[in-house]
TORKOL-4160 file (C-alpha; in steps of 0.2 Angstrom, whole numbers, padded with zeros to 4 digits, m for minus):
320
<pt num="1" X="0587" Y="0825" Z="m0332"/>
<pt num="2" X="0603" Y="0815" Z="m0331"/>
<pt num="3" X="0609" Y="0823" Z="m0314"/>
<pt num="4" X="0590" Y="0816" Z="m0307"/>
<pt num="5" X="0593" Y="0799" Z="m0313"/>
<pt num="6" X="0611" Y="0798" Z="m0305"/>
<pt num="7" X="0605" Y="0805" Z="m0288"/>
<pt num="8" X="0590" Y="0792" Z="m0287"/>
<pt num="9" X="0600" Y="0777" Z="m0292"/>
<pt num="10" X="0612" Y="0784" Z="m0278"/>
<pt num="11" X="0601" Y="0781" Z="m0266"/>
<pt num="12" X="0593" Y="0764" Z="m0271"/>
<pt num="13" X="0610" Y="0758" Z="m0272"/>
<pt num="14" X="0614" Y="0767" Z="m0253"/>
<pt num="15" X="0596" Y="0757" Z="m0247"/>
<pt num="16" X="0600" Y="0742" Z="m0255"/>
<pt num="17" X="0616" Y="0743" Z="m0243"/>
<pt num="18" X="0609" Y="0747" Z="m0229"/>
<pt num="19" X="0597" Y="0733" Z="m0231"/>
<pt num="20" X="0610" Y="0718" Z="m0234"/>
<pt num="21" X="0618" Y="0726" Z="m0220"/>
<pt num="22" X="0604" Y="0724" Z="m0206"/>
<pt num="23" X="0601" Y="0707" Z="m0213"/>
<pt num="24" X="0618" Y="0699" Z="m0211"/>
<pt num="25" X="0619" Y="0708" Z="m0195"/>
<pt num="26" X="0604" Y="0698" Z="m0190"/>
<pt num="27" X="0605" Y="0680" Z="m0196"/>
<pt num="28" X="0605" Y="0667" Z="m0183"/>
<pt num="29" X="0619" Y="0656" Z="m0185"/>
<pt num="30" X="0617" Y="0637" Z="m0190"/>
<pt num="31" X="0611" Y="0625" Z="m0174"/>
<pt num="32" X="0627" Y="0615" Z="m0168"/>
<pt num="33" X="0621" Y="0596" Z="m0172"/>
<pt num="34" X="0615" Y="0586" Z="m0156"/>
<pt num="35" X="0626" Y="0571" Z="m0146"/>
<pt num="36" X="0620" Y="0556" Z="m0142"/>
<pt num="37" X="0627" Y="0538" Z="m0136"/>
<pt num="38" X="0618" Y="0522" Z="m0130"/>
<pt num="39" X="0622" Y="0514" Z="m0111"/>
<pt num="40" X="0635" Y="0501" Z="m0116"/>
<pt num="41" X="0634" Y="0482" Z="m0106"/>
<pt num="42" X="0649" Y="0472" Z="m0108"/>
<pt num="43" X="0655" Y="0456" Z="m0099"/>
<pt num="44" X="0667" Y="0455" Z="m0085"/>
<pt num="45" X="0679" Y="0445" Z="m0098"/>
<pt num="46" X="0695" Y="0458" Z="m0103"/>
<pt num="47" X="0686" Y="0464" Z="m0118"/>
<pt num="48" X="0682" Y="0482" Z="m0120"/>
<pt num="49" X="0668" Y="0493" Z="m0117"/>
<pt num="50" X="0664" Y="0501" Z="m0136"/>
<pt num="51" X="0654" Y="0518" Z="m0133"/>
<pt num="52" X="0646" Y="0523" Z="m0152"/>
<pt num="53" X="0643" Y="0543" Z="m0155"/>
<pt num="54" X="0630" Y="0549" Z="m0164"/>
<pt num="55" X="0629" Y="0567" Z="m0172"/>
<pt num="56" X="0608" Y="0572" Z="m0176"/>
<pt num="57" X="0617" Y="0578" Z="m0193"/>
<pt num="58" X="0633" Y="0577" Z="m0202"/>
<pt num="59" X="0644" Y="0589" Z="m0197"/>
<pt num="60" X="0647" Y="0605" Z="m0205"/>
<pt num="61" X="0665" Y="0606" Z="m0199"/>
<pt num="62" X="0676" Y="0595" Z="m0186"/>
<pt num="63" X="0667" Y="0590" Z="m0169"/>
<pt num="64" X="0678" Y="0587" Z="m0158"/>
<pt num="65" X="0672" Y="0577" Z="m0143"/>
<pt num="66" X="0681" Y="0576" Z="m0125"/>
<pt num="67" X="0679" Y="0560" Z="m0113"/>
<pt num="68" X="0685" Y="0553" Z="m0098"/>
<pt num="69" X="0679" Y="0538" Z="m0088"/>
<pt num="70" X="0673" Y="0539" Z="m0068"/>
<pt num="71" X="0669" Y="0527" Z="m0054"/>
<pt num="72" X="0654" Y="0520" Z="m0051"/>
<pt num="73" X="0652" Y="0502" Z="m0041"/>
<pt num="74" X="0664" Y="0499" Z="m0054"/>
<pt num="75" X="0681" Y="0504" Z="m0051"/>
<pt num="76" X="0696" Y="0510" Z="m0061"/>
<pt num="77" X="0711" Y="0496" Z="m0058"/>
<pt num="78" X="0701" Y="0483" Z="m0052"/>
<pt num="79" X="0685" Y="0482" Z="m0064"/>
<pt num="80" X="0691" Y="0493" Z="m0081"/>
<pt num="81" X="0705" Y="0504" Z="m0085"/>
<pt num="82" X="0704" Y="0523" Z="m0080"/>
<pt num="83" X="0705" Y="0531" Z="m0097"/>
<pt num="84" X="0701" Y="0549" Z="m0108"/>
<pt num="85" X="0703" Y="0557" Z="m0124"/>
<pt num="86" X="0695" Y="0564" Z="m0139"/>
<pt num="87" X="0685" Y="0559" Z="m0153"/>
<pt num="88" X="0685" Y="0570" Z="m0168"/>
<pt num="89" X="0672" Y="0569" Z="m0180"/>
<pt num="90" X="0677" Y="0574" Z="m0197"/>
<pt num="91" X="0665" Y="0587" Z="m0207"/>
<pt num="92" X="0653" Y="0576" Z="m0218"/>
<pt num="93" X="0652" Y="0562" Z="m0204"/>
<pt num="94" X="0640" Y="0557" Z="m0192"/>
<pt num="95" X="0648" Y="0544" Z="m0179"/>
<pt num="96" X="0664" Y="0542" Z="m0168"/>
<pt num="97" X="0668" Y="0526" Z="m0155"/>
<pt num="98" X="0676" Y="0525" Z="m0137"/>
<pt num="99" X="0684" Y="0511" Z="m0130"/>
<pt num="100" X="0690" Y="0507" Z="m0113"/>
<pt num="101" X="0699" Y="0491" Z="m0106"/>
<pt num="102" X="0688" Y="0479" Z="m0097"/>
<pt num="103" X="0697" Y="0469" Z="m0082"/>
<pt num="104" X="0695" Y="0452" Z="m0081"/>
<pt num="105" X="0696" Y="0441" Z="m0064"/>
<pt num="106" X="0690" Y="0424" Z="m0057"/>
<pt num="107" X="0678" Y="0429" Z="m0042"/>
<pt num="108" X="0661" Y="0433" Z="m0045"/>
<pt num="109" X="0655" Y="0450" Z="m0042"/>
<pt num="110" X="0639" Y="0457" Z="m0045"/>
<pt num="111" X="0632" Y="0467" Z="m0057"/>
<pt num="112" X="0643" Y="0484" Z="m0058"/>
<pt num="113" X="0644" Y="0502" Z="m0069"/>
<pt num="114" X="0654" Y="0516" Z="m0072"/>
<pt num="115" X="0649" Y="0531" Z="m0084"/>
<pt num="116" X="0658" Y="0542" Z="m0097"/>
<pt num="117" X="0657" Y="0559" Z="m0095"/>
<pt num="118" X="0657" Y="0570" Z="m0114"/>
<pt num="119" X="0659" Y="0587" Z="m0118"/>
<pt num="120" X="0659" Y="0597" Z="m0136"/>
<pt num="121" X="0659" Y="0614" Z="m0140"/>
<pt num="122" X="0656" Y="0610" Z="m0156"/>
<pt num="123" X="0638" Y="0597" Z="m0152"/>
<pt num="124" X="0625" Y="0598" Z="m0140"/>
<pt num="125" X="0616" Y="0587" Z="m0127"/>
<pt num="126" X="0632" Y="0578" Z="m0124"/>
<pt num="127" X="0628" Y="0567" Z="m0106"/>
<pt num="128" X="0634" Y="0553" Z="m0096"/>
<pt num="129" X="0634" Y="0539" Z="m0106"/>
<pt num="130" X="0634" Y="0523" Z="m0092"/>
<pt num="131" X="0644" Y="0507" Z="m0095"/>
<pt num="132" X="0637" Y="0492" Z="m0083"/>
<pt num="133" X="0648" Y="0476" Z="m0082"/>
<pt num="134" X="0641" Y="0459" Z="m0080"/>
<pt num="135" X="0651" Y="0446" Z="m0073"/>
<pt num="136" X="0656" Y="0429" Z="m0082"/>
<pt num="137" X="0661" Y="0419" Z="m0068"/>
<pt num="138" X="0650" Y="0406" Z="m0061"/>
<pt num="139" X="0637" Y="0411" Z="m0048"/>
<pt num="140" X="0641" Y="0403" Z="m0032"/>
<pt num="141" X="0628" Y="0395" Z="m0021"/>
<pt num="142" X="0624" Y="0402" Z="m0002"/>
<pt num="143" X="0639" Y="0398" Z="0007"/>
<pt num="144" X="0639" Y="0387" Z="0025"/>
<pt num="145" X="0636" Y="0396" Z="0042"/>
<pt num="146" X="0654" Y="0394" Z="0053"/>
<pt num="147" X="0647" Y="0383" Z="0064"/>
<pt num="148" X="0630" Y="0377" Z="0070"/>
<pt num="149" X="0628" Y="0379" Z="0089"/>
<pt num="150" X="0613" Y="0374" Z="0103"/>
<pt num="151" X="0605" Y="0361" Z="0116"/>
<pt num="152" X="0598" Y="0345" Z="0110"/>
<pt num="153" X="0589" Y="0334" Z="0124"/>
<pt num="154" X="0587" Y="0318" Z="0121"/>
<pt num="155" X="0572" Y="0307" Z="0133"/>
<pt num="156" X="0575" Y="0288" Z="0130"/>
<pt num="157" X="0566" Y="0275" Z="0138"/>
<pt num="158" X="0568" Y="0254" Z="0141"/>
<pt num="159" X="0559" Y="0241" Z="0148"/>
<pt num="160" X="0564" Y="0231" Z="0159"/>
<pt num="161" X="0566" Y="0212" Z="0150"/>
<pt num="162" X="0558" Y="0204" Z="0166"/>
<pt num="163" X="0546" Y="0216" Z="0171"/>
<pt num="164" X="0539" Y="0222" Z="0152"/>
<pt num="165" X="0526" Y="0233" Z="0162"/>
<pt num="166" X="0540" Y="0241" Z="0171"/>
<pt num="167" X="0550" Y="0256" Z="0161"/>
<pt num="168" X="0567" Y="0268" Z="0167"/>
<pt num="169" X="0570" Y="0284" Z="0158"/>
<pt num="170" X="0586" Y="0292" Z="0156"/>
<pt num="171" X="0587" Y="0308" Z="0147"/>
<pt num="172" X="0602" Y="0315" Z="0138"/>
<pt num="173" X="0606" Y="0334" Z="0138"/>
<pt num="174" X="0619" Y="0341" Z="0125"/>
<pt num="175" X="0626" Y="0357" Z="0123"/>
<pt num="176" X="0635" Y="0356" Z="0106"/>
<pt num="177" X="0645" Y="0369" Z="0095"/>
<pt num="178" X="0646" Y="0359" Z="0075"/>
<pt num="179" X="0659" Y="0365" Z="0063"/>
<pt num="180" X="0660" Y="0356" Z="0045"/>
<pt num="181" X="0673" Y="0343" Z="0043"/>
<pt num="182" X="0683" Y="0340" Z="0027"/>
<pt num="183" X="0669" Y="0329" Z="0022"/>
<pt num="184" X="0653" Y="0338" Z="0012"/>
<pt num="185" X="0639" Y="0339" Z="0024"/>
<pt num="186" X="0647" Y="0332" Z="0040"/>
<pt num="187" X="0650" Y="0345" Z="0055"/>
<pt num="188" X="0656" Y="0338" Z="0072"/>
<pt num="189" X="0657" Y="0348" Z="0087"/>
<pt num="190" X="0674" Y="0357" Z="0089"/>
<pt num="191" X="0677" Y="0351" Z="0106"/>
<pt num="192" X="0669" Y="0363" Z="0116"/>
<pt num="193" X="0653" Y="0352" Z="0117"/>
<pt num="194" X="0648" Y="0345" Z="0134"/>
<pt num="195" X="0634" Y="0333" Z="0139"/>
<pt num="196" X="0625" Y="0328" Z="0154"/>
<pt num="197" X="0613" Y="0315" Z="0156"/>
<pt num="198" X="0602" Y="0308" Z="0171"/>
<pt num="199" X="0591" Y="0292" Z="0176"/>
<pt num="200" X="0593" Y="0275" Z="0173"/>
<pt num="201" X="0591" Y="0261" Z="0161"/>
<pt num="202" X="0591" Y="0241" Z="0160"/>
<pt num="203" X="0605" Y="0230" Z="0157"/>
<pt num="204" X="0610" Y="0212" Z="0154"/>
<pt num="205" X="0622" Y="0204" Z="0165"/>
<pt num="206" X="0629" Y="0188" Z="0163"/>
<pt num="207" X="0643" Y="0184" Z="0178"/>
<pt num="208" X="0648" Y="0164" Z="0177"/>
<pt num="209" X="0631" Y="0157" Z="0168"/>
<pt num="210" X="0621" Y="0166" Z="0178"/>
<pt num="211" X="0611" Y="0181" Z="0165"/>
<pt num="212" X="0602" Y="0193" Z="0174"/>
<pt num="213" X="0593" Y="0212" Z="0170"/>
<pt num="214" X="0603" Y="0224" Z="0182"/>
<pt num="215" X="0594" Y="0245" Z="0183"/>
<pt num="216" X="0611" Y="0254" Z="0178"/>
<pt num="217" X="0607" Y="0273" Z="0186"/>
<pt num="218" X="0616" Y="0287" Z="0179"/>
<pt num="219" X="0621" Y="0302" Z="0183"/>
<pt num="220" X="0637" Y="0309" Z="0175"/>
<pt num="221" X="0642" Y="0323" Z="0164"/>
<pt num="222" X="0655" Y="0323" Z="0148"/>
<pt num="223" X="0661" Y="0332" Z="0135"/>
<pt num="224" X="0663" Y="0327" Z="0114"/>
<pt num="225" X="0678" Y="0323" Z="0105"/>
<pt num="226" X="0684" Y="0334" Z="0092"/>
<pt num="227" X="0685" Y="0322" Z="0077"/>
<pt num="228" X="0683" Y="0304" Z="0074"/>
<pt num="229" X="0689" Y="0290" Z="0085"/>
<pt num="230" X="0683" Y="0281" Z="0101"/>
<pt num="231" X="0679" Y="0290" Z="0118"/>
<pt num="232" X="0684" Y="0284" Z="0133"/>
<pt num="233" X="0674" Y="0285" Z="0151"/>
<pt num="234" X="0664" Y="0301" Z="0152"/>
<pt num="235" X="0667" Y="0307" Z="0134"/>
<pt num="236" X="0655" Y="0305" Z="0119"/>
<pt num="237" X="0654" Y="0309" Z="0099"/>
<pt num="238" X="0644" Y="0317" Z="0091"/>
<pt num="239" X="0643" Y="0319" Z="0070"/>
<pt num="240" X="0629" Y="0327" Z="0060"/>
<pt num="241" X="0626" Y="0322" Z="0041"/>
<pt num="242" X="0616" Y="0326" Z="0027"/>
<pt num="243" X="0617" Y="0345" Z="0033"/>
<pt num="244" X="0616" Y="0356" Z="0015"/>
<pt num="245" X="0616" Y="0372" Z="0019"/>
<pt num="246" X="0610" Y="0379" Z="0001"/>
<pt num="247" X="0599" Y="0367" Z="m0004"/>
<pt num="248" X="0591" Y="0357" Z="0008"/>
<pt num="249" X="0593" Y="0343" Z="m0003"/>
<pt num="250" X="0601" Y="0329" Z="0011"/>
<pt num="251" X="0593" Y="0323" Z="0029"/>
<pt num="252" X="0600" Y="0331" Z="0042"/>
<pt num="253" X="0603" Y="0316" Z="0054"/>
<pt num="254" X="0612" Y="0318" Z="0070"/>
<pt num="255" X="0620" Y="0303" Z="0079"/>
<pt num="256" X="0628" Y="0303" Z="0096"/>
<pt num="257" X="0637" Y="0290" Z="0107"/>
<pt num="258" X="0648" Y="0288" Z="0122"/>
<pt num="259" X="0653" Y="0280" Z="0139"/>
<pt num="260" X="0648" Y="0286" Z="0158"/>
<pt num="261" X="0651" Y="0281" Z="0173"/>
<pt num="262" X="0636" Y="0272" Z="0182"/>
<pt num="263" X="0632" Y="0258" Z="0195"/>
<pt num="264" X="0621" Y="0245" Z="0196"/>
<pt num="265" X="0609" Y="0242" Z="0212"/>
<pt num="266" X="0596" Y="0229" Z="0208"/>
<pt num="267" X="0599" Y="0210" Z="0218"/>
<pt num="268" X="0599" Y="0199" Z="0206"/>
<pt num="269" X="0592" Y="0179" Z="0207"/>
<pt num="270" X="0609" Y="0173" Z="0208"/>
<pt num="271" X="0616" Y="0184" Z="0221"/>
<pt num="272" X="0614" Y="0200" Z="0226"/>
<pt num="273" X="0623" Y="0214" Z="0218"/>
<pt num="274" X="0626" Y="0232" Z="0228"/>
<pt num="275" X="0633" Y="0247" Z="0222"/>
<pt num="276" X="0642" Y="0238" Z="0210"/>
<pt num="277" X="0653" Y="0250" Z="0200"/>
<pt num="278" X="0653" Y="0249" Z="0180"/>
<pt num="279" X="0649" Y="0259" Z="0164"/>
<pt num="280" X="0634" Y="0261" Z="0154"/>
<pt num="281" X="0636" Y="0265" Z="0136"/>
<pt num="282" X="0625" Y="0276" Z="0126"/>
<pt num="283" X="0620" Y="0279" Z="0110"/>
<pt num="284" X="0607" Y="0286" Z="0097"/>
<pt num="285" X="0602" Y="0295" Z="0082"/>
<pt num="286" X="0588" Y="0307" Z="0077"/>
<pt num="287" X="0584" Y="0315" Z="0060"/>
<pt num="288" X="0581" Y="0333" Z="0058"/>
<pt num="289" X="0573" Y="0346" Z="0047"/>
<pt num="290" X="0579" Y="0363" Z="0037"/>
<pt num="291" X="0577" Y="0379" Z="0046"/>
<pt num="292" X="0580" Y="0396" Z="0041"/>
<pt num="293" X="0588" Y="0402" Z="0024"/>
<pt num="294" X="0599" Y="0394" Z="0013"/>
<pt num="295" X="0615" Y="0400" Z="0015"/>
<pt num="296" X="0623" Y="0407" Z="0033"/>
<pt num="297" X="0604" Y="0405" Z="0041"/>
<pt num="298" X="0600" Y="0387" Z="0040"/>
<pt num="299" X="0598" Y="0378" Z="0056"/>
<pt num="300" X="0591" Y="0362" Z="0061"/>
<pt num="301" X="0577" Y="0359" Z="0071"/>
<pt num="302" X="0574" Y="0341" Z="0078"/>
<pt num="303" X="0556" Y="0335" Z="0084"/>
<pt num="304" X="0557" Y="0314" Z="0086"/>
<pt num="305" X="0544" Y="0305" Z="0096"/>
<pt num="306" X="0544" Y="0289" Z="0096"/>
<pt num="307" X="0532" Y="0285" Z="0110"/>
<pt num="308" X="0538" Y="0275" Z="0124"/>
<pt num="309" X="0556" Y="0275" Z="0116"/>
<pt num="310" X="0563" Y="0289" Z="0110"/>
<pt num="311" X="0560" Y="0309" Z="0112"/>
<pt num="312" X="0573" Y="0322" Z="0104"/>
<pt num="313" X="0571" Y="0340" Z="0105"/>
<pt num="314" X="0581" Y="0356" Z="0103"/>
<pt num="315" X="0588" Y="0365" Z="0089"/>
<pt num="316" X="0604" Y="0369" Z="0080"/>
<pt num="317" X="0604" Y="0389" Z="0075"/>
<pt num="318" X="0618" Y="0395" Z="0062"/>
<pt num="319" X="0633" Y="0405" Z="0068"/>
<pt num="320" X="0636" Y="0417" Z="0054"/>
């Protein structure tokens, strides 16, 4: 009887074995915990970029997490500092931080990122974890074309001050190149302008106290000054103010005088004058409109009639 009871708690004991056994043999080990970290956005001011980790669970033992920065449109040196390491997470804890250096500078850029790569054997789901910089320096308005260029025709007309009914027309061609001067909103042409202008036009005359209205016909062709000051014979200015190029805020208005050769051939009532040399002086101003974008694609555009005195037409298109 005893010898039975021996052998059968033999093999319970041998099957209760084999059992634990095949268990242990089988159990799934515990899940790692999950990674996670938010998309950071810093200014562009010298501060750092702080990357917070996030476990799913506190960890059952060290998590040790690897991480290195990379380019984006942000790069290392100029934007932020080209930086790696490793965060360890102690057992019983939950969070870790990254830093990295941002760059500061004094010229706006726009809006940039660059991301930080993360690896763990320890933690799961560990992804690229972007880091977008904003800058803090002021936005600038749309900047000036280099120049304004194009043909502006002016058609002026005068009566003759005996002769009301009568008119003469003289029309004024330019062909200008306008680049700012130190002044805000003043261009002049750089000197490469010319003008031409044809017809004739009315002019008083007084020779010993004699006054008479001589026609003054024109034909003659000039070029602009660069800057400021007083043209001679067969040279002209030319300045255009109120030009804002970002906000259209001012009136563009474009003013123009000079000197050309001319003759006079009408008799007069005192004695008759032929071919009598001399000059005629011209000058005039039109306002303009905004064309085009603010910024590098504004233009004017000018359109005056002032019936039976004044035509202007012709444009100024932006040279980038």
């Amino acid at each position: 009887m005893a010898r039975r009871f021996l052998l059968a708690l033999a093999v319970l004991t041998t099957a209760a074995l084999t059992a634990a056994t095949t268990t242990s043999a089988h159990a799934k080990p515990a899940p790692k915990p999950r990674l996670s970290a938010q998309a950071v956005t810093v200014l562009d001011n010298g501060v750092q970029a702080v990357v917070a980790l996030k476990l799913s669970k506190k960890a059952t033992k060290t998590v040790k997490v690897a991480w290195a920065t990379k380019d984006g449109t942000a790069l290392a040196g100029s934007d932020y500092t080209k930086s790696s390491g490793t965060v360890t997470i102690k057992k019983g804890k939950r969070t870790g931080t990254i830093t990295v250096p941002i760059l500061d500078d004094t010229v706006y850029e726009a809006t940039e990122a660059f991301t930080v790569t993360l690896a763990s054997k320890q933690a799961t789901g560990a992804g690229p974890v972007t880091v977008t910089i904003t800058d803090n320096d002021p936005t600038p308005g749309p900047t000036a074309p280099s120049a304004l260029a194009g043909t502006i025709t002016a058609v002026q007309t005068s009566a003759d001050p005996l002769h009301p009914a009568r008119s003469v027309v003289t029309t004024f061609t330019m062909t200008v190149r306008l680049v700012p001067t130190a002044t805000p909103g003043q261009w002049r042409d750089d000197g490469s302008g010319s003008w031409t202008i044809r017809g004739s036009g009315y002019e008083t005359v007084t020779e010993d106290v004699c006054s008479y209205s001589a026609i003054t016909e024109v034909s003659d062709t000039g070029t602009f000054l660069k800057g400021a000051g007083a043209p001679a014979t067969k040279q002209g200015t030319l300045l255009l103010s109120g030009f804002d190029p970002a906000g259209a805020t001012g009136a563009p208005l474009l003013a123009w005088a000079g000197t050309s050769a001319a003759r006079r051939t009408a008799p007069n009532f005192c004695r008759t004058l032929a071919f009598d040399p001399g000059t005629w002086a011209f000058g005039q101003s039109a306002a303009g409109g905004y064309t085009g974008t603010p910024g590098t694609g504004r233009g004017v555009r000018f359109g005056v009639d002032v019936p039976g005195q004044l035509t202007v037409t012709g444009s100024l298109t932006p040279v980038a």
